[in-house]
C-alpha positions in Angstrom: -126.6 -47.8 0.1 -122.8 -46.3 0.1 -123.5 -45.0 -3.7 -126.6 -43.0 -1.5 -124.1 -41.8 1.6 -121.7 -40.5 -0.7 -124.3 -38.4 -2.5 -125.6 -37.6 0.6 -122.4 -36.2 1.8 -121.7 -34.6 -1.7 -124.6 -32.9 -1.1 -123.8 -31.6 2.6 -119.9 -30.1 1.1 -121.6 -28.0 -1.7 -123.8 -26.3 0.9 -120.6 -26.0 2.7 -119.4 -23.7 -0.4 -122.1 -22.2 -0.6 -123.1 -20.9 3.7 -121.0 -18.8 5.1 -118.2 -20.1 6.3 -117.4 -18.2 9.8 -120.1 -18.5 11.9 -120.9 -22.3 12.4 -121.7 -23.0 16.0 -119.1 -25.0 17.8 -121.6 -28.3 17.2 -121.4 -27.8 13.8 -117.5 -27.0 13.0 -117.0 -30.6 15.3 -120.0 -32.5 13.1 -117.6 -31.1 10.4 -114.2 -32.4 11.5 -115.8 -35.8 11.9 -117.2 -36.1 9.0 -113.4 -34.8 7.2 -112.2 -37.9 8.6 -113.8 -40.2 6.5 -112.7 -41.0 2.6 -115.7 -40.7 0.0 -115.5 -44.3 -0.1 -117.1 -45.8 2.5 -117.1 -48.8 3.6 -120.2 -51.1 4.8 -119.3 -51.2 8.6 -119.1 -47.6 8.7 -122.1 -46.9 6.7 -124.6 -46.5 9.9 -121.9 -44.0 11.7 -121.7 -42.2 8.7 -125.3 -41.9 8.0 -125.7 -40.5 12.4 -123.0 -37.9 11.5 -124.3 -36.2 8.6 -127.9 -36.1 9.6 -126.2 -34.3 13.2 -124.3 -32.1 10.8 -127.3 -31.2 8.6 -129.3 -30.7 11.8 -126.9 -28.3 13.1 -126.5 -26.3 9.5 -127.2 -22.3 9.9 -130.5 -21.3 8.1 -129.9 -19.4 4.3 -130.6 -16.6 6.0 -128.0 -14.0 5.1 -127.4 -10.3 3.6 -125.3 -11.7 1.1 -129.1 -12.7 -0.4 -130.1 -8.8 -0.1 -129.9 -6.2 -3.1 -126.0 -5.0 -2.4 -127.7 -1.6 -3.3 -129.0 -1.7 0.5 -125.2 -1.5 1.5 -125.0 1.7 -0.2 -124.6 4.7 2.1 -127.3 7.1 2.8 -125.0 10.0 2.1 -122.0 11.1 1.3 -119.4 10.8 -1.7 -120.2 7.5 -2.6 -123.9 7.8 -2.6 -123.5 10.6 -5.0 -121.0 7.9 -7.1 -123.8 5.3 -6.8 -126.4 7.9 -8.4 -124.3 9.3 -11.0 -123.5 5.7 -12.0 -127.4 4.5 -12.0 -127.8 4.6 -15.6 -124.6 2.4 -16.4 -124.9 -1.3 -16.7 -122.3 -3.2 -14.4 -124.3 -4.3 -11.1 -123.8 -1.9 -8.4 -121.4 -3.6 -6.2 -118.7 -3.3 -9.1 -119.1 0.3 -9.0 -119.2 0.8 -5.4 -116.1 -1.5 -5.1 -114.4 0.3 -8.0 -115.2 3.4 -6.5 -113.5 2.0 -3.0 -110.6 0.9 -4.6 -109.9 4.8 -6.2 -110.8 6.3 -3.5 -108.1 4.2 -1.3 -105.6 5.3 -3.7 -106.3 8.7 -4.2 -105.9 8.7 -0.7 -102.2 7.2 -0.4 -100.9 7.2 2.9 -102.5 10.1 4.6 -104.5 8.7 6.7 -104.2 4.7 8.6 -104.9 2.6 11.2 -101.7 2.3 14.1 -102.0 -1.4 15.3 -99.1 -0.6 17.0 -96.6 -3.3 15.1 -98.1 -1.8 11.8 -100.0 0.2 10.0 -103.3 -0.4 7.8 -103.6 2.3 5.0 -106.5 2.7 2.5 -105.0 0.5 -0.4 -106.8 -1.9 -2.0 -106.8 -4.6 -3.9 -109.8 -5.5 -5.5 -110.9 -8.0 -8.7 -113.7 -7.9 -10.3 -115.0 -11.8 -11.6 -117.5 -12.1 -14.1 -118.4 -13.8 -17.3 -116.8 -12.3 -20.3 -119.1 -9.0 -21.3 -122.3 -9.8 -18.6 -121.6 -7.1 -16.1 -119.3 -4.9 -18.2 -116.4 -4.9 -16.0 -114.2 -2.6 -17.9 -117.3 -0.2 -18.1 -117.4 0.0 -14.2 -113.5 0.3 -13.8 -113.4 3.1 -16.6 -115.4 5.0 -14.6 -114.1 5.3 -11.6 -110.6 5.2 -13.0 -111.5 8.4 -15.0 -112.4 10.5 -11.4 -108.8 9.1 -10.3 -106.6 10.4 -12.8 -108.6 13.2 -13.0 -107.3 14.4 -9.3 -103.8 12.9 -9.9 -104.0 9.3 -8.8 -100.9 7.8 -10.5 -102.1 4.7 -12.6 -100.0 2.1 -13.9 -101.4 -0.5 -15.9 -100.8 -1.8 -19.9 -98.3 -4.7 -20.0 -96.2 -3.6 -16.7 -93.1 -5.6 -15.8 -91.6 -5.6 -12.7 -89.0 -3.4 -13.6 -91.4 -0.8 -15.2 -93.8 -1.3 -12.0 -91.2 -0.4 -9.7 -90.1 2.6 -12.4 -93.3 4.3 -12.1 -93.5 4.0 -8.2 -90.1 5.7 -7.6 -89.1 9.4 -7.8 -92.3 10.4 -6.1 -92.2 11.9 -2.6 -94.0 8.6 -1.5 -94.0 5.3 -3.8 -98.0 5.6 -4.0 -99.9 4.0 -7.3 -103.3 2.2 -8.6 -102.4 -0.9 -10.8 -105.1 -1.2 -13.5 -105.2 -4.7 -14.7 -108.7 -4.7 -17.1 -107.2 -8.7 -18.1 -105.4 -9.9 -14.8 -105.1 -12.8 -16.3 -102.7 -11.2 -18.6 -101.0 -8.3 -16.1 -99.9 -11.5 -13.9 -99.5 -14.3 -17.2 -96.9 -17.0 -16.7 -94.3 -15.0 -19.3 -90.6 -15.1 -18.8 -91.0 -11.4 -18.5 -93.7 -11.2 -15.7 -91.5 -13.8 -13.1 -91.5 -12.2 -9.8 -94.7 -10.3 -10.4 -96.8 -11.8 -8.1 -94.0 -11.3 -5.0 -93.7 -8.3 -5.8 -97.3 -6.9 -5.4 -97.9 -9.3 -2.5 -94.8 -7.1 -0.7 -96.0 -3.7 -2.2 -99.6 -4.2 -0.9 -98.4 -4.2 3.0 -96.9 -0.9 2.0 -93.6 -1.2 3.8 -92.0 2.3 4.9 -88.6 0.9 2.9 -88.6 -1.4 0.0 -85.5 -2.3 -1.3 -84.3 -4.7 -3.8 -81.5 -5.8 -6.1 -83.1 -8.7 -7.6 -85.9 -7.0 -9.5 -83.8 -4.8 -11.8 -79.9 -4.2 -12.4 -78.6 -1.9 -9.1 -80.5 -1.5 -6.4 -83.9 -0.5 -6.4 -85.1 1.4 -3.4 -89.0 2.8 -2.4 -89.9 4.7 0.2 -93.6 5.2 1.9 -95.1 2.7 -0.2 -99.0 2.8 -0.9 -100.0 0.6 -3.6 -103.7 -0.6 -4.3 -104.8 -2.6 -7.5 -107.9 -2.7 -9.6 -108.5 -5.6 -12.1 -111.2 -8.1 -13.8 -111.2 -11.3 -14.9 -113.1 -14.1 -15.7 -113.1 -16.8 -13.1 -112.0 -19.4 -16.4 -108.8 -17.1 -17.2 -108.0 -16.2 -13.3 -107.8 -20.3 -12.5 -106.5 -21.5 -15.7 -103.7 -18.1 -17.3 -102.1 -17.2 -13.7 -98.8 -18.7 -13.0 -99.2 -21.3 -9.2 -96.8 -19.0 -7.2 -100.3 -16.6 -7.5 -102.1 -18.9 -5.5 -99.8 -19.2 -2.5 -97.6 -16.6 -0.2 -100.7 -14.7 0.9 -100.9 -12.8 -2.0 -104.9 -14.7 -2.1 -105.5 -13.1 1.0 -104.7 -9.5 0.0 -107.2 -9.6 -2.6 -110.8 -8.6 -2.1 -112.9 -10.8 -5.4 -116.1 -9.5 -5.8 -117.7 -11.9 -7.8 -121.1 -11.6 -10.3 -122.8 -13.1 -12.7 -125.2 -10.9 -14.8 -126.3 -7.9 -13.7 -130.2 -6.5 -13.2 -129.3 -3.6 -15.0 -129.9 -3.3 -19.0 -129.9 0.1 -21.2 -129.7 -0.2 -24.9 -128.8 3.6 -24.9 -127.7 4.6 -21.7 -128.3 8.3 -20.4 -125.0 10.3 -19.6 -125.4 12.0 -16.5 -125.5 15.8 -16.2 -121.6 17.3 -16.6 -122.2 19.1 -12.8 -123.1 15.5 -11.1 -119.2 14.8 -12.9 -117.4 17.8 -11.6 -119.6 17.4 -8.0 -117.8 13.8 -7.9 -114.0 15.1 -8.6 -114.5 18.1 -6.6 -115.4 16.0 -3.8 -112.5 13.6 -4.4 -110.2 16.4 -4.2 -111.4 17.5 -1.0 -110.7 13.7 0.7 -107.4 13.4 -0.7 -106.9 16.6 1.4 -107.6 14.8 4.5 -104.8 13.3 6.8 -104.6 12.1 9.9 -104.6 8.8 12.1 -107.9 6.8 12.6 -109.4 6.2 15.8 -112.1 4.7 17.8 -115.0 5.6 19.8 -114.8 3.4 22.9 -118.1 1.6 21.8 -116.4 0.9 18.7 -113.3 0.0 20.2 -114.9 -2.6 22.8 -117.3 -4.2 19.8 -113.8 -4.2 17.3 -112.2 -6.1 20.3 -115.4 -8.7 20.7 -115.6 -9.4 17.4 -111.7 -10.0 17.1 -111.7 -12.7 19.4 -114.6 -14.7 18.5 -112.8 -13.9 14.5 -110.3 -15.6 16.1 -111.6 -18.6 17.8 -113.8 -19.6 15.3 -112.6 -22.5 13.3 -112.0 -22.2 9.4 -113.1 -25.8 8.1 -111.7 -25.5 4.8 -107.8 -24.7 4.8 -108.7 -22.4 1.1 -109.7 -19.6 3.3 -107.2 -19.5 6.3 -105.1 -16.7 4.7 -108.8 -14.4 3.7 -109.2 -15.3 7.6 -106.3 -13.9 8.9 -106.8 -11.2 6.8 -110.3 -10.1 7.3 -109.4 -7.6 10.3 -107.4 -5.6 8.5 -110.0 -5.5 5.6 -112.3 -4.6 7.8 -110.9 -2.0 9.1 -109.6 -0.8 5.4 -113.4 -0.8 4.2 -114.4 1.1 7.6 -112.6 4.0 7.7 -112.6 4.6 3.6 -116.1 4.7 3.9 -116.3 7.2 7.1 -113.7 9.5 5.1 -116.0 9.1 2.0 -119.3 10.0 4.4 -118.5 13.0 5.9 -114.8 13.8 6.3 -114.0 12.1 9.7 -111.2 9.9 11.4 -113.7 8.5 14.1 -115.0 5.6 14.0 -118.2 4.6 15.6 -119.1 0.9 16.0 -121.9 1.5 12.8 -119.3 2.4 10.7 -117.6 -1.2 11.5 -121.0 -3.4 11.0 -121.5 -1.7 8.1 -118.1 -2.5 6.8 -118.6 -6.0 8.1 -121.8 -6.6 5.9 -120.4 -5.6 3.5 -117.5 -8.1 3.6 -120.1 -10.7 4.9 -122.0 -9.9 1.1 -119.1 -10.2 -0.7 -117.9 -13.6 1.1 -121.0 -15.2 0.4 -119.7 -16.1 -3.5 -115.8 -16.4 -2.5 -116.3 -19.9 -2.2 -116.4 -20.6 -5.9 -112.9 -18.2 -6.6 -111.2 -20.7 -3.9 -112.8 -23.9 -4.6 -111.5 -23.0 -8.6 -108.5 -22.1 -7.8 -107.5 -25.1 -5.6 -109.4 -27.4 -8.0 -107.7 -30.5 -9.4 -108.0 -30.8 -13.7 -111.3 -33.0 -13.0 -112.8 -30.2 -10.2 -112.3 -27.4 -13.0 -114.0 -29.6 -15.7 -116.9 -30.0 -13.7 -116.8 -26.1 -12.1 -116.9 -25.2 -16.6 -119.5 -27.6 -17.1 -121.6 -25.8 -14.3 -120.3 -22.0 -15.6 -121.8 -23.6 -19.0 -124.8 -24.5 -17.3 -125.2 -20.9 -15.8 -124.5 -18.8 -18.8 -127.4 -20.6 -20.4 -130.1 -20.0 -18.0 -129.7 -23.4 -16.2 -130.0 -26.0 -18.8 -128.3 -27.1 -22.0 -129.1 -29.7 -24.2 -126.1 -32.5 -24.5 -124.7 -31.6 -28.0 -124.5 -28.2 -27.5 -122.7 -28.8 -23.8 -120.4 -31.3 -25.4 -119.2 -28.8 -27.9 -118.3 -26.0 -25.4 -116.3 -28.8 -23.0 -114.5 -30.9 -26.4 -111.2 -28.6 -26.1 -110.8 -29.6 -22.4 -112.1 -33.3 -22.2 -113.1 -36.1 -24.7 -116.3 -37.9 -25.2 -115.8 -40.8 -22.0 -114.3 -38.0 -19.5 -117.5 -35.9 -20.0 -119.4 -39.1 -20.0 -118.1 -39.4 -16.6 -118.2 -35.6 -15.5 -121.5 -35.8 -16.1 -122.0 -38.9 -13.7 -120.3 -37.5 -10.8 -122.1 -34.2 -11.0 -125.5 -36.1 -11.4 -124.6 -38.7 -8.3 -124.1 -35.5 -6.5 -127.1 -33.6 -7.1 -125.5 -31.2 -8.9 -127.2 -31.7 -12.3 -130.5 -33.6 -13.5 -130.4 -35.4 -16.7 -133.7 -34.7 -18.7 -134.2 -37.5 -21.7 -136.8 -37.1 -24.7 -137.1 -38.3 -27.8 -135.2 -35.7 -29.2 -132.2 -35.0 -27.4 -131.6 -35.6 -23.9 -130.4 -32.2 -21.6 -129.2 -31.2 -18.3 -130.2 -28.9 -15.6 -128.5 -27.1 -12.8 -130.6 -28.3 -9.5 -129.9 -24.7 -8.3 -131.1 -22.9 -11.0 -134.3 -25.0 -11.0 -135.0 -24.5 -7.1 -134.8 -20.5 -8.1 -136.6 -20.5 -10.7 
């Protein structure tokens, strides 16, 4: 009976990864705190308590009913400059959220810091910082990034990427009438790797990305180092393996998590063997219009509708409990994303510094879309050695539509883990209801549940 309970409440925390995690009623973030309480082992006497507080829990779950299972290409705006970046990009394979989110992310930085959002204590410019996570070559990451990368240097955005140091990061911010840039890291994994020469990377950007009026340092580079009007977004890929496993720890605390915006795929519905190049006008439209944005200045505002739903939605943000302590810095955070995605997109619409409360749902589903797969960055990144042997043996499971035959899964896992420790991998994931083991006379295999419920 326990062995059942504890698959039962394995069960119950993977859909906890996978639902969104902000908007559980009050009945369901308390079913959740009691059911924290207990230890995966549970004991006979509390067996019948157990078994009343999951079944409340599971009761109380929110239906799967979210936009985050919608075509992203819904999210797209009906007009504007990045509806004419979505159609010039239609014919290029990465899925369409990693070129609107590339897009986003050049269009913050060719922006700099001519236009923001006065909260009074601060300010929230148009940088971003956004990673692209995918398998290694299934949604063409680099293809996406080139892209929009191209229309930014073409009107001047100042890109740093290549093996940058912290010394050569802060180099090719200075000397400019405001310390403004786009880091391109194509291999994060590699732009922020755990060399000598990279310490004090990752403090660095997480510092840089509130874009502080003054920066000053003297522990960077020999003398003092000194920035002024900082405005410094970031656009990199990675594979969710290299991300977890290449990135020195200090990545994975400070807040510098919470900066990031991860947009996260796994294959992508588009497939050309010979793709079509746009027309060389639909090209020159694109940078023209980018040229005419990075004209814009100004502060951002709200109509009063706007204002009063911004202030609704803040508070119940702010009441509503985080049950997992990954996301509490994202949580804190998401305001000021929101706000960042809201008023790049008006400026990218037609021109203007009003907002309207449309322009902030929109911004919020999109958010809500992209939030929907964070779960799996987190839960890798906070994951002990034994949670990332079981999150590969899943990715394995994935790349291979579902199901792969024991040999074959063996040989992909035998540089991490020996023959008993996938033995018993393979255990916990099947007591959970993660897996299925299939047996024939052959050679038995194993299937993602997931994948099978899809199909």
């Amino acid at each position: 009976m326990i062995k059942d309970l504890n698959a039962q409440l394995e069960i119950y925390r993977q859909y906890l990864q996978k639902a969104k995690f902000r908007e559980f009623s009050p009945e369901h973030n308390q079913a959740v705190s009691f059911l924290e309480r207990f230890p995966r082992k549970l004991t006979p006497e509390e067996s019948d308590e157990f078994s009343k507080a999951i079944q409340a829990a599971l009761i109380s779950l929110p239906k799967q009913e979210s936009i985050a299972e919608e075509p992203f290409e819904r999210l797209i705006p009906k007009k504007g400059w990045l509806r004419d970046y979505y159609d010039y990009t239609l014919t290029s394979e990465p899925p369409a959220v990693f070129h609107f989110m590339s897009a986003l992310s050049v269009l913050g930085a060719s922006l700099e810091r001519n236009i923001f959002f006065d909260k009074s204590f601060y300010k929230v410019y148009p940088n971003m910082a956004t990673v692209l996570i995918a398998p290694t070559g299934k949604c063409r990451k680099t293809s996406a990034t080139n892209i929009a990368l191209s229309l930014g240097r073409a009107v001047g955005v100042n890109t740093l990427s290549e093996r940058v140091t912290p010394e050569a990061l802060i180099g090719g911010l200075g000397g400019r009438e405001t310390a403004s840039g786009l880091v391109y890291a194509p291999e994060l994994a590699v732009f922020l790797g755990k060399q000598q020469y990279l310490q004090g990377m990752v403090p660095l950007l997480t510092t840089l990305f509130d874009c502080p009026d003054v920066w000053k340092s003297t522990t960077i580079m020999r003398g003092e180092a000194s920035l002024s009007g900082v405005a410094l977004s970031m656009l990199a890929a990675s594979t969710l393996e290299w991300f977890v496993d290449a990135l020195p720890r200090e990545a994975f605390s400070g807040g510098f998590m919470s900066r990031l915006l991860f947009v996260v795929q796994e294959d992508t519905d588009r497939t050309y063997a010979i793709p079509t190049r746009p027309e060389g006008h639909l090209y020159e439209g694109l940078r023209e219009g980018l040229v005419a944005i990075k004209d814009i200045r100004g502060e951002v505002t709200m109509h009063p509708t706007a204002r009063e739903w911004y202030e609704k939605w803040y508070r119940k943000h702010h009441r509503t409990a985080v049950f997992d302590d990954k996301f509490a810095g994202y949580h804190e955070r998401m305001p000021d994303h929101l706000l960042r995605l809201a008023f790049i997109m008006k400026v990218a619409q037609d021109g203007q510094l009003l907002l309207d409360h449309e322009d902030l749902t929109h911004a919020l589903n999109v958010l809500d879309w992209l939030e929907r797969r964070l779960p799996n960055v987190f839960d890798g990144v906070a994951s002990s050695q034994l949670g990332a042997v079981h999150q590969k043996i899943v990715t394995q499971l994935k790349m291979n539509g579902g199901r792969m035959i024991h040999s074959l899964l063996l040989r992909k896992m035998q540089h991490m883990i020996n023959a008993r420790q996938f033995a018993e991998a393979i255990l916990t994931l099947k007591e959970s209801r993660t897996i299925e083991e299939h047996r024939s006379s052959i050679e038995h295999s194993y299937e993602l549940i997931e994948a099978r419920r899809e199909k």
